[in-house]
N, C-alpha and C positions, 0 to 999 in steps of 0.2 A: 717436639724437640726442645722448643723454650719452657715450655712446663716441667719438663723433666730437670733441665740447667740449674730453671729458679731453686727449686724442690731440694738439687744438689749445693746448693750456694754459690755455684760457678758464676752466674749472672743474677744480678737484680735488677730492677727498676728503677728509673733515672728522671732527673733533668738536667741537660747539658747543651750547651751552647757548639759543642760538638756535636756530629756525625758520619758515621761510613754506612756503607752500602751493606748488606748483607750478601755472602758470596757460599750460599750452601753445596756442598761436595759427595759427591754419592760414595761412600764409602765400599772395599772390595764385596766385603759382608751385606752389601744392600742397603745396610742403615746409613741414615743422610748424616754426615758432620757437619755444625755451625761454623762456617770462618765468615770475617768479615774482609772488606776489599778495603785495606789499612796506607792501599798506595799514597795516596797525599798525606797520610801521618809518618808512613816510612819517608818518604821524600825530606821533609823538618826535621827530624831525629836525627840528634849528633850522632856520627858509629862510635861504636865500643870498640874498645882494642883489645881484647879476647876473640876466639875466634873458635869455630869450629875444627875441627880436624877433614883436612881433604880426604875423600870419600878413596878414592885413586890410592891414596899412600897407605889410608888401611887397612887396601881387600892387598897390597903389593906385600906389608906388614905380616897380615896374617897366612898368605899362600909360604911366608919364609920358615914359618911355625914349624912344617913341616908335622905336624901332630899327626895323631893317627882317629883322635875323639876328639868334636866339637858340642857346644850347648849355644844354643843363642836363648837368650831373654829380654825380654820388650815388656817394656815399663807401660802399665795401664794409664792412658789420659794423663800421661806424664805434667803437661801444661798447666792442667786442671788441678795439679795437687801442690803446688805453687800460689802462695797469696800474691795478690797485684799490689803494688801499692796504694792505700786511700786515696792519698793525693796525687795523684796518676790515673784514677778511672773515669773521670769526667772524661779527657783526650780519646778512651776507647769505647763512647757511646755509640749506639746504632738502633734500626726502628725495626720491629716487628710487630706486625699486624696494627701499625697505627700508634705503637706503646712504645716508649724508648727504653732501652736496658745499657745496663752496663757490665763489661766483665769485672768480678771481682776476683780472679786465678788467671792467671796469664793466659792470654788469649794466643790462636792461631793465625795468622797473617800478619803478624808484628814481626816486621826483620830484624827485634831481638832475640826474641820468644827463644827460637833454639839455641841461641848463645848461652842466655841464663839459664835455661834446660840444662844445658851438657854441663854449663860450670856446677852447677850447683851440686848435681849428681856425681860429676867427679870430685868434688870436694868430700858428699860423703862417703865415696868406696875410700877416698885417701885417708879419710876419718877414722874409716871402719876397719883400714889395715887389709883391704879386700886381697883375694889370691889374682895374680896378673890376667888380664884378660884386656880386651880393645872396645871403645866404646864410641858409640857414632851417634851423639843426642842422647834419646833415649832406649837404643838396641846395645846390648852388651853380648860378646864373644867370650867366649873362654873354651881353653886347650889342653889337650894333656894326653901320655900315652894308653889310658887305660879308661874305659866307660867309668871304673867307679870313682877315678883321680877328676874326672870333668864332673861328676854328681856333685859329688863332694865340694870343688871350686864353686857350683853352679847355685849351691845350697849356702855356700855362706854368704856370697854377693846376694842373694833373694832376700836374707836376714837383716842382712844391712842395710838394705834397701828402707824392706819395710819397718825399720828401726824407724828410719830416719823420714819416715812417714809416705812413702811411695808405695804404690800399689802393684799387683804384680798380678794379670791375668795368668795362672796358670795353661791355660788353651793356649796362650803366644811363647810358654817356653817351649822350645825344639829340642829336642838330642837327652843324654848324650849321644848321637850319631857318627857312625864313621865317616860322613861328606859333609863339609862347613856347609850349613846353610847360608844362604847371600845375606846380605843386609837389606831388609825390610822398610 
């Protein structure tokens, strides 16, 4: 798993007067996820005044749609494709197998990480002039009355995405489908 990271440029190798715990997560698919246990750095961290969108007003949002074709798409290692700051990665040190690393792309278990997730990427569909859809981090919805009116939506939001340098597992796009898939 960290040989893979390093190989990806996610993580390097460090010295830091910091550290966290390593808190690995078995993923649905079997494969383990790296997060770290970031609670005593979430603790020090001023909050931002950005925020997510409540989960609740979304699925309330989109049930209003009343559509008849939905698509969801889920951003590949969304985090991952985000630089951290330089002078910012000492604070997210942590040890494996006796080696300290650092994240160099935004880590998981930082109680920013999805704040800057969702702005960023909403900045670029706003960028990109995307067609309307609802977004929850890194899971995007879009609606419409016809399978090819949500392709079509679903394909231009995938462009802009990856314009704007995010990656897009085909395998995690759904639809277009006539039953909203939930949020993932």
């Amino acid at each position: 798993m960290i040989r893979k990271l390093e190989s990806q440029e996610v993580v390097s190798k460090a010295r830091s007067p910091f550290n966290s715990p390593i808190w690995p997560v078995r993923k649905s698919s079997g494969e383990w996820r790296l997060t770290v246990d970031y609670r005593a750095l979430n603790e020090v961290t001023p909050p931002l005044s950005a925020a997510v969108p409540d989960m609740l007003e979304l699925q309330y949002e989109l049930e209003s749609k009343a559509a008849k074709w939905y698509a969801t798409i889920d951003i590949a290692n969304a985090f991952f494709s985000i630089p951290l700051a330089a002078e910012c990665r000492a604070q997210f040190a942590f040890t494996w197998k006796g080696i300290q690393y650092t994240w160099n792309r935004l880590p998981q278990g930082w109680k920013h990480s999805p704040t800057i997730c969702h702005g960023l990427i909403q900045t670029a569909l706003e960028k990109g002039e995307a067609p309307k859809h609802l977004q929850y981090i890194d899971d995007i919805i879009v609606w419409g009355n016809t399978a090819g009116e949500v392709f079509e939506k679903g394909e231009k939001i995938i462009q802009i995405l990856l314009k704007a340098g995010f990656a897009i597992k085909r395998s995690k796009v759904k639809g277009p489908a006539k039953k909203s898939s939930s949020w993932e």
